[in-house]
N, C-alpha and C positions, 0 to 999 in steps of 0.2 A: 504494500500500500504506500508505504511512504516513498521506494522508489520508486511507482509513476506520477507522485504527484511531484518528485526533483524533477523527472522528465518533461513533465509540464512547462516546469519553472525554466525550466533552461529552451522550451522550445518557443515561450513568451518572451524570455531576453532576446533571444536571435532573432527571431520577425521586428522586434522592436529595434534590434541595432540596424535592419537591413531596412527596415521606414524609415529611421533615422540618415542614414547613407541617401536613402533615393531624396527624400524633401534637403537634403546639405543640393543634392545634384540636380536637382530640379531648379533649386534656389539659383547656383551659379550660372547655369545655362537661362537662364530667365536676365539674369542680369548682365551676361555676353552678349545677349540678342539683342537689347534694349541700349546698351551703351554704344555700340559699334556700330550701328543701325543709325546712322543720318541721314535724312529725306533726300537722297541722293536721284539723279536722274541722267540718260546720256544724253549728249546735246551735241551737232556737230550742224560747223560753219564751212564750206568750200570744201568738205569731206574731214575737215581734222575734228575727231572725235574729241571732246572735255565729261568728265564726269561731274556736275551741280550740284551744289547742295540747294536747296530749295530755302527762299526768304519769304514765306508765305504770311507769313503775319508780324504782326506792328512790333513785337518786341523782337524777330529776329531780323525782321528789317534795320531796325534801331541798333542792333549791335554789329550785323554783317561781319565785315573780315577784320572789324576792332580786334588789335591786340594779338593778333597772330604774330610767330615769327618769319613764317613761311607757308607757303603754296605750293605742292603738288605741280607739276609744269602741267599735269592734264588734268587739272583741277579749277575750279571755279567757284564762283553762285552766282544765281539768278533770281532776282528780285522778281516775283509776282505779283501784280497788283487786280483787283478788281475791274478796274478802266481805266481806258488810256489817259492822260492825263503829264503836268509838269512837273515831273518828281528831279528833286535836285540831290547831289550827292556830294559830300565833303571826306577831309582823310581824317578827321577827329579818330583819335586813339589808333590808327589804322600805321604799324611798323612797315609793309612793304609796299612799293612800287603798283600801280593797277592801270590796265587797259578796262575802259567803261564804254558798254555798249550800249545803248537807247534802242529798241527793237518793236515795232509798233504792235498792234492786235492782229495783225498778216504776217507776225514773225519775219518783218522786214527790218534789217537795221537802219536808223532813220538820223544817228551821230555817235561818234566816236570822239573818245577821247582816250587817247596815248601816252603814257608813261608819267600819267599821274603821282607826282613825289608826296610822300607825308608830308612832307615841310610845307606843301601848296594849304593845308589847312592856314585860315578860316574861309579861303576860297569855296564856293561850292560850284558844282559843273550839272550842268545840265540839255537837255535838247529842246530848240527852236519847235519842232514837231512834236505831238501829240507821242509818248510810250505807254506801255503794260508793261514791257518789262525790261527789266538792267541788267545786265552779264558785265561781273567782275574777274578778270582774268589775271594772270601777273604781268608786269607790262613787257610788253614784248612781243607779244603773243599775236598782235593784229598786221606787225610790219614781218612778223616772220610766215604768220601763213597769207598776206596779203589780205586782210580783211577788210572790204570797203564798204559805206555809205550803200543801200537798195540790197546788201547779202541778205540772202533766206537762210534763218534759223530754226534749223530742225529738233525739235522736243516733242 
């Protein structure tokens, strides 16, 4: 009697060390998927492919490429807005260099700007023409695959 009720006791410790194990595993791959996971999207101009991250709302608009050290050469973001409209852009808190594209509701690009310096803050740049949305690149990025004013922007 008393050793099946050990055998008991000992086969409730194991299922309980091995739910313990699975919720520890479950827990980290929850928090790998969630961390590493940026609203990313692929985006390509004259065929050179960039991977975006997505500025889809007011607060990550607000902070964009603020504070980074660096950019990925096939990396980006692309600012999304509601409708077209004068959205202007500054290098406030922003450490590297950026190519800014103004792209209309036809994913046309519609102005450029070129090797936007940090030090250019409190300036803010903007487009003449009506955009939806802003692609920040590193700069360089628009003389090296030729990117001009009427390019179609694939997303």
């Amino acid at each position: 009697m008393l050793r099946g009720h050990i055998k008991k006791i000992e086969l409730v410790r194991k299922l309980l060390f091995v739910a313990g194990i699975t919720a520890v595993l479950i827990g980290l791959l929850y928090i790998i998927a969630t961390t590493s996971q940026k609203d990313t999207i692929p985006l390509s101009i004259r065929g050179q492919e960039l991977q975006v991250e997505i500025a889809n709302s007011s607060q990550k608009r607000s902070s964009g490429l603020c504070c980074r050290d660096s950019l990925a050469e096939d990396h980006g973001m692309l600012f999304v807005y509601d409708k077209p409209g004068d959205y202007r852009f500054w290098m406030k808190d922003t450490k590297i260099p950026l190519d800014m594209f103004w792209i209309n509701s036809d994913k046309q690009i519609v102005h450029i700007e070129k090797d936007v310096q940090p030090s250019s803050y409190p300036e803010s740049f903007g487009s003449e023409e009506p955009a939806q949305y802003v692609l920040e690149t590193n700069a360089g990025f628009a003389k090296k695959y030729q990117i001009q004013n009427r390019d179609i922007v694939a997303f």
